[in-house]
KOLMARBA-313751 format. One record per residue (C-alpha): residue in one letter; x, y, z. Coordinates in steps of 0.1 Angstrom, whole numbers, plus 5000, padded with zeros to 4 digits. Example, Ala and Ser with C-alpha at 12.3 -4.5 7.8 and 13.67 -1.06 7.14 Angstrom:
A512349555078/S513749895071/
***
This chain:
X511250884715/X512650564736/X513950444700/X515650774695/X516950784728/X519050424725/X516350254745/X515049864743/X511649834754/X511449514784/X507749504791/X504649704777/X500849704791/X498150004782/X494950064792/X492150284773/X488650404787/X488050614752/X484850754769/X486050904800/X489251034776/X491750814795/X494950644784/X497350474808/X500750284798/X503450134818/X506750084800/X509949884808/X512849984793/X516749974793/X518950264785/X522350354781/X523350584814/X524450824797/X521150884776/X518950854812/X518651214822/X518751384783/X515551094782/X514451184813/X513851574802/X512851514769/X509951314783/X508951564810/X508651854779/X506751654761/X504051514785/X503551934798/X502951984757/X500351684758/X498851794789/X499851414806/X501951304833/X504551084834/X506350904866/X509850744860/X511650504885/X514850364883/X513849984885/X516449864908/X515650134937/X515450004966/X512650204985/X512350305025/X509450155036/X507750225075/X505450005086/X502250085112/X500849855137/X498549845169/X498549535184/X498049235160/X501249115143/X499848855115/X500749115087/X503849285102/X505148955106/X503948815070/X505549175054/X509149175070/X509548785060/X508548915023/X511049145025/X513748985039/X512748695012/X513448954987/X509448914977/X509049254984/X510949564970/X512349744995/X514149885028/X512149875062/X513550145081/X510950115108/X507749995125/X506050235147/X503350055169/X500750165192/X500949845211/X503949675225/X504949345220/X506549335185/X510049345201/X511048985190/X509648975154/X511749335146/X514649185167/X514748895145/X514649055110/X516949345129/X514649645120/X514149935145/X510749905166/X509350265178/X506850165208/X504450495199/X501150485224/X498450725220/X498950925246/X496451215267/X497551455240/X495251255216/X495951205173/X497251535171/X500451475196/X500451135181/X500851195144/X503751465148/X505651215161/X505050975137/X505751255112/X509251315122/X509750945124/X508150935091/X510751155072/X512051005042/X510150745037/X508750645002/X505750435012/X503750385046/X501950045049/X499150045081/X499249665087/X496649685112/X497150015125/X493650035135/X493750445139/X492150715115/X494950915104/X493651295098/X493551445064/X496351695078/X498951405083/X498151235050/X498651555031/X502551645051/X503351245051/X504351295015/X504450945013/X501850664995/X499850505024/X498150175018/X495650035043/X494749685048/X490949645058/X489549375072/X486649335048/X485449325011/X484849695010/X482649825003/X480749615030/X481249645066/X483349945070/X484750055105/X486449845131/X484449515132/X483449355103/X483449065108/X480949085140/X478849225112/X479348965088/X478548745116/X475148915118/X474548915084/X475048605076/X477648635046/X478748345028/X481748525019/X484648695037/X487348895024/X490149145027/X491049525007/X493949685001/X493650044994/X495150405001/X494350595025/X492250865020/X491151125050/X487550955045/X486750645067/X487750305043/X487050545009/X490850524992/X491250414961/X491149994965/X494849814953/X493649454958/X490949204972/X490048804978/X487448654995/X487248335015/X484148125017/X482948095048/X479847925064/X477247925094/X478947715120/X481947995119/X481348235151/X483048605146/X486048485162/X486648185140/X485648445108/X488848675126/X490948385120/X490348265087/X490248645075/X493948665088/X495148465056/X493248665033/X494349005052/X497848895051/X497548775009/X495849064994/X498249315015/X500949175002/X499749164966/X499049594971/X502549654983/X504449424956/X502149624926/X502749954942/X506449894949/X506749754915/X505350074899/X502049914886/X499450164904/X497950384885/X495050604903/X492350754885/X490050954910/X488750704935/X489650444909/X493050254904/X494150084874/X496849764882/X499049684854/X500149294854/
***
């Protein structure tokens, strides 16, 4: 059909699970503008007729991206120099933090800072604000966020949200990992990337890395060296999403390379 259609395939990768009855592929391709949208609908026909689904994105988009913090800035800060760099694909048209004190890094790559407490009304108050801030956007990144957004927000968001939690899920989940590590005595540290799902730490995981780690590091010195990891492997789930190589099966994800 891309043959028929005028197109020159870029870039190919495919993944099979033949006993689950899955079949993924990501495709690069150029085409001739004028053969984009009759492409566009043949493909659509014939995925319904198959009983598949297929996504298309223009590959030089350029995304709105909104960014969540509370009051740690090590991956805000690391994610607007990515973009700015051009690492990352995309527009941030916002960061929307609990906690203030982010004034000077948004200044500096000149993107607009909400200041966005949780007030006495609670989550509920809090997320309809963030909702109307939230219009528009094509992907929400909680860089630290450190709040449980309700399955209600993440179903009217209609948006991708990926999560950054501090911890090689699915080990330590909740808000202090590495306290627990501490306890426990790990040898290893790490970091996952995933989407948020209404369950606690449950979405489908993007990325991971670990750091070895050893018994002279207290909690706070584990804090530290899990900020590079943190940073890394959030940065690696934003890039593959952005660059349309998700795929999520169930609670599953498949990343094309």
């Amino acid at each position: 059909m891309l043959a028929k259609h005028g197109a020159n395939i870029t870039g190919l990768d495919e993944h099979a699970e033949p006993a689950a009855g899955r079949f993924a592929m990501r495709i690069a391709f150029a085409l001739p503008v004028e053969q984009q949208d009759v492409l566009a609908s043949a493909l659509h026909i014939w995925s319904k007729k198959e009983e598949g689904e297929i996504h298309l994105h223009a590959a030089d988009r350029v995304p709105r991206v909104a960014i969540l913090c509370s009051r740690e800035d090590h991956c805000l800060a690391d994610l607007l120099w990515r973009f700015d760099a051009g690492e990352l694909r995309g527009r941030v048209v916002g960061v929307f933090a609990t906690q203030p004190g982010h004034e000077a890094i948004c200044s500096a790559y000149d993107v607009p800072l909400r200041h966005m407490p949780v007030g006495d009304g609670g989550m509920p108050v809090h997320e309809k604000e963030l909702l109307e801030g939230l219009d528009g956007v094509d992907l929400v990144i909680l860089a630290r966020y450190m709040r449980i957004l309700s399955e209600d927000f993440l179903e009217r968001v209609n948006a991708p949200v990926i999560n950054i939690h501090h911890s090689f899920l699915p080990a330590f989940i909740g808000a202090n990992p590495y306290e627990e590590a501490h306890e426990r005595g790990v040898k290893l540290i790490g970091a996952t990337a995933h989407y948020a799902w209404p369950e606690l730490d449950a979405g489908p995981i993007i990325e991971q890395d670990v750091v070895r780690v050893g018994h002279r590091q207290d909690p706070g010195q584990l804090r530290l060296m899990g900020r590079d990891v943190e940073r890394v492997v959030l940065a690696r789930a934003v890039k593959a999403h952005l660059e349309d190589r998700v795929v999520v099966w169930g609670n599953r994800t498949v990343v094309f390379s």
